[in-house]
C-alpha positions in Angstrom: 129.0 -22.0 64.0 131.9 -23.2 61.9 134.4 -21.7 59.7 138.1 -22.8 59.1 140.7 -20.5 60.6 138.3 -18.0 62.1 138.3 -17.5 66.1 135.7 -16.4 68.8 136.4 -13.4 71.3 135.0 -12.7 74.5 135.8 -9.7 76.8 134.2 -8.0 79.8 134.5 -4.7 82.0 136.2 -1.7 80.6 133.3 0.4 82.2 134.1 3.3 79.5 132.5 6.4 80.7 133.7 5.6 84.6 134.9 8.8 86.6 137.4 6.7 88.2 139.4 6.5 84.8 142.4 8.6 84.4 142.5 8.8 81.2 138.5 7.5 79.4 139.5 8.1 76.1 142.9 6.2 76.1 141.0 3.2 77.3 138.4 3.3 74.9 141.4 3.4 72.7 143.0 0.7 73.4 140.6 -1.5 73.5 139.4 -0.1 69.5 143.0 -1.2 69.0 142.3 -4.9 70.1 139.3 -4.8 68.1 141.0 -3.8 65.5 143.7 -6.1 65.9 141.2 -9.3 65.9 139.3 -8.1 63.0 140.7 -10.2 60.7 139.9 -13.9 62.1 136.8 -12.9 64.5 134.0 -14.9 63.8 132.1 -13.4 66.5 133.1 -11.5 69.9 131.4 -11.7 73.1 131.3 -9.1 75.6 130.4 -10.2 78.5 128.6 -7.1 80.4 130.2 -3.8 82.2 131.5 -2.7 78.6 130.2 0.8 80.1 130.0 1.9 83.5 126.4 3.5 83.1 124.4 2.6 80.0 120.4 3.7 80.0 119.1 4.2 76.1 115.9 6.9 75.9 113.5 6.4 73.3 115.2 9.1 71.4 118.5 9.4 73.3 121.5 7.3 74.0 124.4 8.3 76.2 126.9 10.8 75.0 130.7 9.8 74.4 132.1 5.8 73.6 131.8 7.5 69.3 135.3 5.1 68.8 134.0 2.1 70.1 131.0 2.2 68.8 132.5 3.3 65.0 134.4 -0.1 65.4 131.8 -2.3 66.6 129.8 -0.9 63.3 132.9 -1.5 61.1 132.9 -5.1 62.3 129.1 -5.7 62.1 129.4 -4.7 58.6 132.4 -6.9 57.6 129.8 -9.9 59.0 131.8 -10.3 62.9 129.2 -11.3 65.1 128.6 -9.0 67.8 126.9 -9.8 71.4 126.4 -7.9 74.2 125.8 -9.0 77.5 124.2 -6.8 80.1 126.1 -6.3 83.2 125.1 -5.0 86.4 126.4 -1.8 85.6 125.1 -1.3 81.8 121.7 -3.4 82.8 119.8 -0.6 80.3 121.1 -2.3 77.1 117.5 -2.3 74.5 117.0 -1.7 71.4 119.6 0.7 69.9 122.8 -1.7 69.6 120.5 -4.4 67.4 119.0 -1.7 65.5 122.5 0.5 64.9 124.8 -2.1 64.7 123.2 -5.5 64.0 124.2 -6.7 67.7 122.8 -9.1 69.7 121.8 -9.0 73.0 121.9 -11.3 75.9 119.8 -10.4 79.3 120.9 -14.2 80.9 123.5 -16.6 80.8 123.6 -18.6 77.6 124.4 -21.8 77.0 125.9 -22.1 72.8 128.1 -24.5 70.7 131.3 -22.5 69.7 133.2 -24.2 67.2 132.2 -28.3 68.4 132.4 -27.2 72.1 129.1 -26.6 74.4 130.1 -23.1 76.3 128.0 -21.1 79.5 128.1 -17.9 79.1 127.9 -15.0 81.5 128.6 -11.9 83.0 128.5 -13.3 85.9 126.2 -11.0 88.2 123.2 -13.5 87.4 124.4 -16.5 89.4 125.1 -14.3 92.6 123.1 -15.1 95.3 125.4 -14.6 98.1 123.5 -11.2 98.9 120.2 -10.4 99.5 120.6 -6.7 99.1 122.5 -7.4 95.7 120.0 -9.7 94.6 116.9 -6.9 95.1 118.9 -4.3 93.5 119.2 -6.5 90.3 115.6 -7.2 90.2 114.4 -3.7 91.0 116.7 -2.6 88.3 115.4 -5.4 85.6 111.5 -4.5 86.4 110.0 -3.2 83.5 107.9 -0.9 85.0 110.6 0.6 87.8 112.8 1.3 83.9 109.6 3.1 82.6 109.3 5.0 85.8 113.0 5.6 85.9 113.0 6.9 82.1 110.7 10.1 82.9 113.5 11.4 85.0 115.6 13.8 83.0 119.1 12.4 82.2 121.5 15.3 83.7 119.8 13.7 87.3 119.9 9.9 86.3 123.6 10.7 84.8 124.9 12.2 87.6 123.4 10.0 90.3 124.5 6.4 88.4 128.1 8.0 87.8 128.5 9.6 90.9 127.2 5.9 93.0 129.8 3.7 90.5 132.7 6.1 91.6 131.6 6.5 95.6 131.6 2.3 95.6 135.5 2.1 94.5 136.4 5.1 95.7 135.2 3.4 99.4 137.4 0.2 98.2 134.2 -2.2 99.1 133.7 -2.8 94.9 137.7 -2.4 94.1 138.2 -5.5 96.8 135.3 -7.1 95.8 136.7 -7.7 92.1 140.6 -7.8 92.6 140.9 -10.2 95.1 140.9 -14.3 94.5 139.1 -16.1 97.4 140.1 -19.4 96.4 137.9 -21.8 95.2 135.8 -22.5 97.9 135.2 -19.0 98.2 134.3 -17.6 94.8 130.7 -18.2 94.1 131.3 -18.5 90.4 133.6 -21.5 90.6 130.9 -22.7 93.3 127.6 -22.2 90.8 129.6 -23.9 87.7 130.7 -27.3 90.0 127.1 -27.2 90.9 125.7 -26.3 87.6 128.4 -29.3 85.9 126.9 -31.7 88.2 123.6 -32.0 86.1 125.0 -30.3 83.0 127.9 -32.8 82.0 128.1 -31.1 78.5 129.6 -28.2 78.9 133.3 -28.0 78.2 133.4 -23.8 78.9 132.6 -21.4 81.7 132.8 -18.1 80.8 131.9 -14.7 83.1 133.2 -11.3 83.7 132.3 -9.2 87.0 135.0 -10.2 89.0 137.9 -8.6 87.3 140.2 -11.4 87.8 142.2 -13.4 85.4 141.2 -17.3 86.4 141.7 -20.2 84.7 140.7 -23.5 86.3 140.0 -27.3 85.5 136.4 -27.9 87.0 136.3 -31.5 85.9 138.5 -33.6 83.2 136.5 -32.3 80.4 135.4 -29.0 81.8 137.0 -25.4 82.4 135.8 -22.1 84.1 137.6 -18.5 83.0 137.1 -15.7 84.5 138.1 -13.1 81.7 139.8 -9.9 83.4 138.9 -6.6 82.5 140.0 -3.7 80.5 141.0 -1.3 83.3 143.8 -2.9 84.9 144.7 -6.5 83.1 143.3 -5.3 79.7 142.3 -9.1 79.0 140.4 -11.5 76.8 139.9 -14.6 75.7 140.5 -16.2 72.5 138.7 -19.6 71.0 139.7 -20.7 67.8 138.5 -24.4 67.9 141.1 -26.2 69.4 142.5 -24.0 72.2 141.1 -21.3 74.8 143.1 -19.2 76.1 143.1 -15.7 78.7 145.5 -13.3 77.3 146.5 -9.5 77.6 146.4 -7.1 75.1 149.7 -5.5 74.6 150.5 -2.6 73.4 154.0 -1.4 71.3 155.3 1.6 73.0 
């Protein structure tokens, strides 16, 4: 994937649709006004998972609401960006509608891609979590393919309220809001842990990429290696930008 003076994008966790927003629709706005703001030299953007805070697609339904960001990913998609969409642990339901509607891709793992002469690993960030056991059942339970069929017969005004209502109970509590605001250091964030690890028999790669922990971090792993950790779009309004040469973790910044 090469083409002179264009630049890839990656951005994670605006959870649009969350309860806990004080104001949905100006955060959906914003980040439309990023989008709009890269347009012209995005070769492809990558968002890394938790773009909503629930996500399950029907065969004939799809979650009401998000018309602005979606409008935009379109307009992109049809001016030839490159769209992917990772699954995140809170938007796990991601199928078939995005690739059909939009032209998107979608990624249910980490990836491991060439951007622009560099070898990147890409992730939300929830796959390489194996700190908890709990956490780890949850996330298969909620990948089976026959628990999703199961789940689908239930009428949405119950799975809608129930998925909403659990997101806003966890950082209403404060265990998720501490869980993704606070750095542990290196020793204690698992991501930096799995990449080290990971670099160890995978020398190649030049770029870690994840979401999920809402923290801005940008750290040498290694002479010729980095790990970011991109932000979000709730309280940093964050995202990274590759164009070749450099990588960098900026904010989006809006005029007054």
């Amino acid at each position: 994937m090469e083409e002179s003076g264009k630049k890839i994008y990656f951005a994670s966790d605006a959870h649009l649709g969350a309860r806990f927003h004080k104001d949905p629709v100006a955060v959906e706005k914003r980040l439309v006004r990023w989008l709009e703001s890269v347009r012209h030299d995005a070769l492809a953007i990558y968002f890394l998972g938790d773009m909503f805070d629930y996500w399950y697609e029907y065969k004939y339904v799809v979650p009401k609401g998000y018309i602005r960001f979606l409008g935009k990913l379109a307009e992109l998609s049809d001016d030839g960006v490159e769209i992917h969409l990772f699954t995140g642990n809170h938007d796990v339901w991601l199928f078939d509608y995005f690739p059909k509607e939009i032209g998107a891709v979608i990624h249910r793992d980490t990836v491991t891609v060439e951007l622009l002469g560099k070898r990147f690993f890409l992730g939300h960030g929830d796959e390489v979590d194996f700190r908890s056991r709990p956490f780890r059942f949850l996330r298969a339970l909620f990948r089976n393919k026959f628990c999703q069929w199961l789940y689908a017969g239930i009428h949405p005004r119950w799975t809608f309220a129930f998925a909403l209502g659990w997101s806003l109970n966890s950082r209403e509590s404060g265990l998720e809001e501490k869980e993704s605001q606070e750095y542990l250091g290196e020793a204690g964030e698992y991501l930096v842990q799995f990449s080290k690890e990971y670099l160890n028999t995978h020398p190649d790669i030049h770029f870690f990429i994840f979401g999920h922990r809402h923290i801005m971090l940008d750290i040498m792993l290694s002479r010729t290696s980095r790990l970011l950790i991109g932000g979000d779009w709730m309280t940093h309004f964050s995202y990274i930008e590759w164009d070749g040469k450099k990588l960098e973790l900026k904010q989006f910044e809006l005029e007054e």
